[in-house]
NUSELO-911161 format. One record per atom (N, C-alpha, C): x negated, y, z negated. Coordinates in pm, whole numbers, plus 50000, padded with zeros to 5 digits. Layout:
# NUSELO-911161
XYZ
...
# end
This chain:
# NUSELO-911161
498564484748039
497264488048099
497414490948248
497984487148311
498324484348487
498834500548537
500124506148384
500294518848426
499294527248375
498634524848279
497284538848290
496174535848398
496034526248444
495364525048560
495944532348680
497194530948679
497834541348772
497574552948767
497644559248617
498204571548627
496584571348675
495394571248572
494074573348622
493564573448748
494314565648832
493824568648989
494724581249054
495774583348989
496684589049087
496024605348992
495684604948876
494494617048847
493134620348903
492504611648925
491604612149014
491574618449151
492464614549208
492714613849350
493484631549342
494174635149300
495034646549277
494624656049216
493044656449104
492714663049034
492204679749071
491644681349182
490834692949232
492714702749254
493234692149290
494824703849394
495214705949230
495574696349137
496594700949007
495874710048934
494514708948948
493854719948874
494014735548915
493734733249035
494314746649146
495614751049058
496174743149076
498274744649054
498094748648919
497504740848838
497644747848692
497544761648647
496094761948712
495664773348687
496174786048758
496134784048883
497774798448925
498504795248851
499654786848805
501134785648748
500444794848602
499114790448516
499124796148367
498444808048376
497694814248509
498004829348536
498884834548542
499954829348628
501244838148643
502354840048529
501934826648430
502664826248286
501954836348188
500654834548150
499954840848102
500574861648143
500544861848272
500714873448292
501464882348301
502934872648313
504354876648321
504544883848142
504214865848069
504054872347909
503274887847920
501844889647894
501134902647912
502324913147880
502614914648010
503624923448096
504754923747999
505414913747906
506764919047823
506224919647703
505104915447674
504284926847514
503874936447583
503254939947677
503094955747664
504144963247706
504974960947745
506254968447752
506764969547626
507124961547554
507674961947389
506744971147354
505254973247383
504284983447297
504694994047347
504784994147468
505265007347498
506315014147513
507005011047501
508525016547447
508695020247281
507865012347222
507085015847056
506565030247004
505995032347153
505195043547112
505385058247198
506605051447270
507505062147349
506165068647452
505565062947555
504515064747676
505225070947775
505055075647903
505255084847962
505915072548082
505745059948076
506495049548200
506365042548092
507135038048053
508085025647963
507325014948051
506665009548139
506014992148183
504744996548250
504224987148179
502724983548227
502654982748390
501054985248439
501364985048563
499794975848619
500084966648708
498684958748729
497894973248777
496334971848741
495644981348836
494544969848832
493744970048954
492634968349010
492444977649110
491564992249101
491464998649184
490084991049233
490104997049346
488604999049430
489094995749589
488104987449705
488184987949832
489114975949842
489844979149951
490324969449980
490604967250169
490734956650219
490664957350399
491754959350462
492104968550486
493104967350616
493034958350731
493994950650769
493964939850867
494584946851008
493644946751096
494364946851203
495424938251293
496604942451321
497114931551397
497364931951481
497524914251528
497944905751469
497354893251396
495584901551330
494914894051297
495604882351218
496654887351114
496924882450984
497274867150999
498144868651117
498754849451177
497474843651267
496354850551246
495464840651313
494424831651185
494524819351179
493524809251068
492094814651113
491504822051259
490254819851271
490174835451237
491144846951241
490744861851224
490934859951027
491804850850968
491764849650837
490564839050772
489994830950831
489294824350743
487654836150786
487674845150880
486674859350880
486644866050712
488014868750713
488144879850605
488404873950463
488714858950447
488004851350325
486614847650322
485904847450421
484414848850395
483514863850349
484564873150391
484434885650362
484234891050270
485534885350193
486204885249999
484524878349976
484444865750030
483654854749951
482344863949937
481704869850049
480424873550045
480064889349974
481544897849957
481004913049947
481734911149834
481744914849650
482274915149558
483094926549546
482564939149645
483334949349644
484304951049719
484984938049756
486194940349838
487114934349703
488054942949692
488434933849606
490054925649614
490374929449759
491294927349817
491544931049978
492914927050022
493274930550196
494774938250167
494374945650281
495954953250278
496294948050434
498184946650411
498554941750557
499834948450594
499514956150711
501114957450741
501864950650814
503544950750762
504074940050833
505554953250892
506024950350969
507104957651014
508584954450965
509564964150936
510974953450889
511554946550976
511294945851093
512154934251162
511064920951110
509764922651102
509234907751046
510064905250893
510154911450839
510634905450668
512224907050692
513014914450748
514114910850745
514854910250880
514584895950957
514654890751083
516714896851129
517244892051026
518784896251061
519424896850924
520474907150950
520844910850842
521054901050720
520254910150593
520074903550470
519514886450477
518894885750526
518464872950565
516664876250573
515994873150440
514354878350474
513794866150492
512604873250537
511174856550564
510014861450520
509474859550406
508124865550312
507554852450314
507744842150388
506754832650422
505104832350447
504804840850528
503844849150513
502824858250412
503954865650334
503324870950237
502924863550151
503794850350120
503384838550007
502404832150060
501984829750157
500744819250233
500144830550222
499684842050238
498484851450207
498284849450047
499514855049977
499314859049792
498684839149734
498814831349824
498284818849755
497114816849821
496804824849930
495444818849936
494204830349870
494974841249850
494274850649741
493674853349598
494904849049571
494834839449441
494274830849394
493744817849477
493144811149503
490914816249469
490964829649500
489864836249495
489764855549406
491074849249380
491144859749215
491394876349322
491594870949459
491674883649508
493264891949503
493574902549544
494844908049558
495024910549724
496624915849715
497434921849840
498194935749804
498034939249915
498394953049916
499594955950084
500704957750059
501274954450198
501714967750202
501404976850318
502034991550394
503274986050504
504734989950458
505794990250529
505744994850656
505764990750794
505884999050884
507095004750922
507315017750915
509205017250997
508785027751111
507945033151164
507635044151234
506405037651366
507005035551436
505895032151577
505395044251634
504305036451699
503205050151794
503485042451948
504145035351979
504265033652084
505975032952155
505975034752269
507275041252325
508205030452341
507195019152354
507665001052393
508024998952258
507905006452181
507764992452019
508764998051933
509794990351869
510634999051769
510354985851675
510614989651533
510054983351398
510924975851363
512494983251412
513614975951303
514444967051338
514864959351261
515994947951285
517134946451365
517064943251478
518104943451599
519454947551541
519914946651427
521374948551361
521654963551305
520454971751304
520414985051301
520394994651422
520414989751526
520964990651671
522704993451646
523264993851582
524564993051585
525195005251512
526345009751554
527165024251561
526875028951448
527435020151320
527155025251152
526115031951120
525195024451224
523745032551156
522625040551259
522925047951372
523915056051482
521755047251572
521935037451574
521175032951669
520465029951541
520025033651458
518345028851352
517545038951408
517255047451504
515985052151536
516225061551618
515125072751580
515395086651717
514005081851770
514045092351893
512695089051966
511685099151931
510485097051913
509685111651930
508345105352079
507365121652039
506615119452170
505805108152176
505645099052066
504675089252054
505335073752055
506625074652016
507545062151969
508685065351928
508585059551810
510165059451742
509845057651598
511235063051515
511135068951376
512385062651332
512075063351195
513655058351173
515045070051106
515935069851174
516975074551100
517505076350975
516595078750869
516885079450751
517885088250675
518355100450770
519145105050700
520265097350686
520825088450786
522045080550777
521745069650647
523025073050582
523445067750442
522925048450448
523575046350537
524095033450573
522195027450583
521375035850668
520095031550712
518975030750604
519305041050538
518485044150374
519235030150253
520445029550287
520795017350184
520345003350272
520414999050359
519354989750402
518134988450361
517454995150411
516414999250386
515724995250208
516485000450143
517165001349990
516884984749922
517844981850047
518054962750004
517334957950042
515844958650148
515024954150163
513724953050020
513684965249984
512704968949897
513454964749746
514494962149733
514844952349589
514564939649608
514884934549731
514474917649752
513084917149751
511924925649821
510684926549814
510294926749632
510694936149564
510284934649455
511134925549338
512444915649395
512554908349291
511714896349328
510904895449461
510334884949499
508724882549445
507844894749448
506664901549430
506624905749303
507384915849260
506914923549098
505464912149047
506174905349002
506104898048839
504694884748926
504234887549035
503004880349070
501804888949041
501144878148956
499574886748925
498764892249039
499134889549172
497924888049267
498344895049363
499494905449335
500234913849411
500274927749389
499184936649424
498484947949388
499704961149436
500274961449553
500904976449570
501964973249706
502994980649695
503514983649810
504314996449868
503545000150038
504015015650029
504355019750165
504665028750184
505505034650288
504515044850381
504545043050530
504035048250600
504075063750606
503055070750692
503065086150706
504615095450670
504385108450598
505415115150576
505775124750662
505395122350787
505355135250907
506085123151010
507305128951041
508155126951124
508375122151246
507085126851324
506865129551465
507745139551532
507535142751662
507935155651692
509315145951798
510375146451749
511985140551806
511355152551954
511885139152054
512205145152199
513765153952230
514595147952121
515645156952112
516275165951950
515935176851931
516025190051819
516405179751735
515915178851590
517265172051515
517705188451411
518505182551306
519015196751279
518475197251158
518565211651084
517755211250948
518405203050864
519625202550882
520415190150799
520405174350770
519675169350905
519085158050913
517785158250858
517155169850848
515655167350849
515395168550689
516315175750591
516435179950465
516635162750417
518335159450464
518335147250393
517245135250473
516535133850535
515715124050579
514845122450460
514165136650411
512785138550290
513705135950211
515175141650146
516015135650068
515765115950042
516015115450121
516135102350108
515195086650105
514245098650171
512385091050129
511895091850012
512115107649898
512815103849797
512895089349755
514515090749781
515365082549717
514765067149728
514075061749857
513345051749827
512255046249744
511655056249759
510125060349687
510895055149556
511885057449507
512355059049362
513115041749346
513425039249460
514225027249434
512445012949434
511765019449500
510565009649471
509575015449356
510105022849233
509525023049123
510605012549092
511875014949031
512765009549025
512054989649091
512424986449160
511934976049181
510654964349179
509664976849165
508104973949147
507664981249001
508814977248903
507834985948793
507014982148717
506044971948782
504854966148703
503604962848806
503894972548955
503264974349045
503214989649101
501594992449123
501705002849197
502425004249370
503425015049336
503565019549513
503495033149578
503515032249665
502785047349699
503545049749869
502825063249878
503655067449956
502505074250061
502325071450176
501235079450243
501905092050296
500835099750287
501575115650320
500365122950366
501265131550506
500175146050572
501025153550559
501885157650645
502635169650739
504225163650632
505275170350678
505245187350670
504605194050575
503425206450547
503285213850449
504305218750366
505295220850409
506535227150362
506955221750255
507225205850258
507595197450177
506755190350049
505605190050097
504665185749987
504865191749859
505085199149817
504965207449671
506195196449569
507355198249655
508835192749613
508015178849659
507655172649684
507725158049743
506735153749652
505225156349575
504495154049547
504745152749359
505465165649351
506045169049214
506875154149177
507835149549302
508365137549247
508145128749252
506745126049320
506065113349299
505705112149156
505055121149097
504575124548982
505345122648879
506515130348897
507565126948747
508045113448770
508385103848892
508305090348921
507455081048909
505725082948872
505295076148824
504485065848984
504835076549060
504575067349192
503045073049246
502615066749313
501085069749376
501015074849504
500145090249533
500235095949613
499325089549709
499425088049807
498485081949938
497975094150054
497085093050063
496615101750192
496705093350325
497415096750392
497475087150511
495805088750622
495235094350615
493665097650693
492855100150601
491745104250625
490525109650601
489415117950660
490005124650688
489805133550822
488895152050742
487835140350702
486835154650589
487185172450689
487275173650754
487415188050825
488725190650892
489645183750858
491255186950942
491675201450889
491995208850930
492165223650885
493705221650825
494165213750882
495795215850794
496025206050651
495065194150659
494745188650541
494055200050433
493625203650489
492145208850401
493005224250362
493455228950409
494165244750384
494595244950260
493865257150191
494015259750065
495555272450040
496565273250088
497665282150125
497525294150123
499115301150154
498375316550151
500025322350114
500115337650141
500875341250116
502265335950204
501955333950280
502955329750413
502515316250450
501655309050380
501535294150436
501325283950347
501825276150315
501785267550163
500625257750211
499745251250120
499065242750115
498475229650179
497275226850235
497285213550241
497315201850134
497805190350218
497645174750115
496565171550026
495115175850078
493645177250035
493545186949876
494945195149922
494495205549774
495025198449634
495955190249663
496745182249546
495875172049458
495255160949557
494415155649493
493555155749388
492575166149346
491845172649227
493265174849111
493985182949147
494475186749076
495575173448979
495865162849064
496335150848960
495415139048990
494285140748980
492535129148907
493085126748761
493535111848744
493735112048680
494635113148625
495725118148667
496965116348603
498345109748698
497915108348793
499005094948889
497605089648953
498075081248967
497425066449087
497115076149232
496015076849289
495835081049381
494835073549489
495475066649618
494495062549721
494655069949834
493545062649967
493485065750035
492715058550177
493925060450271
493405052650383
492505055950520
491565046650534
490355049550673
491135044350818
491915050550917
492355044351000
491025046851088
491585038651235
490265036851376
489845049551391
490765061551388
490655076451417
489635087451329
490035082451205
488745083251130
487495079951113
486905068951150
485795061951210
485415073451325
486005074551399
485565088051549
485475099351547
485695104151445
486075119251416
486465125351239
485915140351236
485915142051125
487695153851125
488205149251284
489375160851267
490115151351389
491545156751384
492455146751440
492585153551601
491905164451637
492005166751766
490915161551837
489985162951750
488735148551814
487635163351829
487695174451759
486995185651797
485765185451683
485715174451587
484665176451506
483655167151547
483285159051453
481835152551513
482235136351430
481585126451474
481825110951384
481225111551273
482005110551185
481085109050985
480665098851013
479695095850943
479075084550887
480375077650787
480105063750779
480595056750672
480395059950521
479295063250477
479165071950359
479445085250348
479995092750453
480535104850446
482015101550409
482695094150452
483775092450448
484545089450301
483345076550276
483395073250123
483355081950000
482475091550027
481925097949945
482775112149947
483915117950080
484885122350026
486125114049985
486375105350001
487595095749948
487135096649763
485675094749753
485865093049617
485325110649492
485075121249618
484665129149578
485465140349531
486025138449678
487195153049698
488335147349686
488545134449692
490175128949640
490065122149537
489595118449496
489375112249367
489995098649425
490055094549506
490585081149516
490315070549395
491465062349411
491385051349310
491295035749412
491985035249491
492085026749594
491555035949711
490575030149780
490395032749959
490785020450032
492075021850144
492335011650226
491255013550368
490325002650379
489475005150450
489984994750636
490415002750733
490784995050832
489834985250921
490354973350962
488934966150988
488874967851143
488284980351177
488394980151316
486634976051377
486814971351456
485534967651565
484654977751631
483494979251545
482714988151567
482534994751474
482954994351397
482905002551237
482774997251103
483624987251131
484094979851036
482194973850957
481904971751051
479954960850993
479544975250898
479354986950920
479024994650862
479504995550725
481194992250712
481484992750645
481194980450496
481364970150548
480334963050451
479154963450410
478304970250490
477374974550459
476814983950294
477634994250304
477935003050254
478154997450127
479284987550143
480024982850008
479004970349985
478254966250034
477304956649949
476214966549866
475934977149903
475094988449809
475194986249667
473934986849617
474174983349480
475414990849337
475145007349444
476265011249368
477685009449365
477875003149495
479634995249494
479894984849429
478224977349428
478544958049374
478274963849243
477954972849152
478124974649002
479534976348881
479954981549029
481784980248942
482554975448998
484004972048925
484564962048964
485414969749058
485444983249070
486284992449132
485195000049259
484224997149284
483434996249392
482925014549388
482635014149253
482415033349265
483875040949262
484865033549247
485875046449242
486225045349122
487235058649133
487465059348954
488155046648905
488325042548803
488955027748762
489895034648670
489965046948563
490175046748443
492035046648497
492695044448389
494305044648369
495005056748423
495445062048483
496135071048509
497015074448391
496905088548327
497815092948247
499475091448249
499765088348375
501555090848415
501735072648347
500855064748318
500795052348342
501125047848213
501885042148173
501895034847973
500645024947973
500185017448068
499385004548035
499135004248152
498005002448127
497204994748262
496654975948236
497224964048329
496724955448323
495954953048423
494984944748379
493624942648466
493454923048514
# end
């Protein structure tokens, strides 16, 4: 009797946290299973991607940082989750010198204290890679890519710094980051997407050659492919504007990869987005969209610049928040909108998404249905 009196107090006392614990641990069991029957189904029936892929489309917040390490800018944006149903998640970017501090040596400490306190409220994460700075002070990458092999890590352009991707050595780093990310992530229910910043270069202060610049898209590629490969029961995506040149070849292999095209802006009147091609000028990013609704995963992100302007030279006029929305879900068919939480905009933006027509679906008005490139969609 003395030890069930024990155990009964030491249940009592422990009951609210083990219930917590249970219930993540028999989600993540529950879901892992899911995930290897519908793969067995689909390999059954010979589908167009052999593994299921989580989807929860709809809005989700971009975090400004360095909100993310602050308890008082994070317990904001869990009251956020708590109060608007149409958020149905946060997106965060983190840079590779944060996840991989020195060589092969990572710290996703962070990402696990976000994915558990998300979880916690049935919400998801969505994390955008940074490797490309806008500022002249700031470089992204891991002090050990500074070194000869990998001919510095970074060229300069007029805004910051970029990374050296054509070098072999920098792309297989790179490589080994995004397998440890997804043998760490895949297989968590509460871990929605992960993707790679703008596909426009910046303009190098010194020429690079067409040979660098061929294998650089070569080899963005080749990542894009190593995080299907690594995330194949997660969407990842790839944000993309500029070069026009490249989009046709770049977009085509997102597609036969199974990967999700991203619009890096939203910029309803940008003339080089929006350009329908010509004989002598190939296409904007804007024209692709319609044409795969529906058959790859397609989002799209609201940065501060968008909030101010309907064009990136600042020559159009400020959309409204429902202008914006309403091409993200009109003219792109978006499936995901990453919405940035900037100051001054951002209130509007909840606004918007408490509307009855966002709080009616679970995808906040955007399309929800499966993407054709997709074998299974889990929910």
């Amino acid at each position: 009797m003395q030890i069930e009196n024990i155990i009964k107090i030491r249940v009592n006392t422990t009951s609210t946290h083990l219930a917590k614990k249970i219930h993540n641990t028999l989600t993540t069991l529950l879901f892992t299973l899911s995930i290897i029957l519908a793969t067995w189904g689909t390999y059954a029936i010979g589908a167009v991607t052999p593994n299921p892929i989580k989807w929860h489309p709809g809005h989700y917040v971009m975090l400004v940082s360095p909100g993310q390490d602050s308890a008082y800018y994070m317990d904001q944006i869990y009251n956020e989750l708590d109060t608007y149903s149409a958020i149905r998640g946060i997106a965060i970017r983190y840079n590779w010198a944060e996840l991989e501090p020195a060589k092969g040596v990572y710290d996703f400490a962070s990402i696990d204290k976000h994915l558990t306190e998300l979880a916690a409220r049935d919400k998801r994460l969505i994390i955008l890679l940074e490797i490309k700075s806008f500022d002249p002070n700031e470089i992204l990458i891991p002090d050990y890519l500074k070194a000869a092999i990998y001919e510095g890590g970074v060229f300069a352009h007029t805004k910051g710094y970029n990374l050296k991707l054509w070098n072999t050595a920098v792309r297989d780093r790179l490589g080994a980051l995004v397998r440890a990310l997804g043998k760490h992530l895949n297989a968590h229910p509460n871990f929605e997407g992960f993707g790679l910043q703008e596909t426009a270069m910046g303009q190098p202060l010194k020429p690079l050659t067409s040979a660098q610049i061929d294998t650089y898209y070569k080899n963005l590629l080749s990542i894009n492919q190593r995080m299907r490969n690594n995330f194949p029961n997660t969407m990842t995506f790839q944000l993309t504007n500029y070069p026009r040149g490249i989009l046709d070849s770049l977009i085509n292999e997102l597609k036969t990869m199974g990967a999700t095209l991203g619009a890096t802006d939203i910029f309803p009147q940008e003339p080089g987005l929006n350009f329908p091609g010509s004989k002598h000028s190939p296409r904007g990013l804007y024209t692709y969209f319609p044409q795969l609704n529906g058959v790859i995963p397609l989002l799209a992100q609201v940065e501060k610049a968008n909030y101010e302007n309907t064009k990136h030279d600042d020559t159009g006029y400020q959309p409204t928040i429902t202008e914006l929305f309403n091409f993200g879900k009109d003219k792109l068919h978006a499936n995901y909108i990453l919405w940035t939480r900037s100051p001054g905009y951002y209130d509007d933006v909840l606004l918007m998404l408490n509307q009855t027509a966002q709080k009616s679906t679970l995808s906040g008005g955007l399309n929800s249905a499966c993407p054709t490139s997709i074998a299974s969609c889990i929910d």
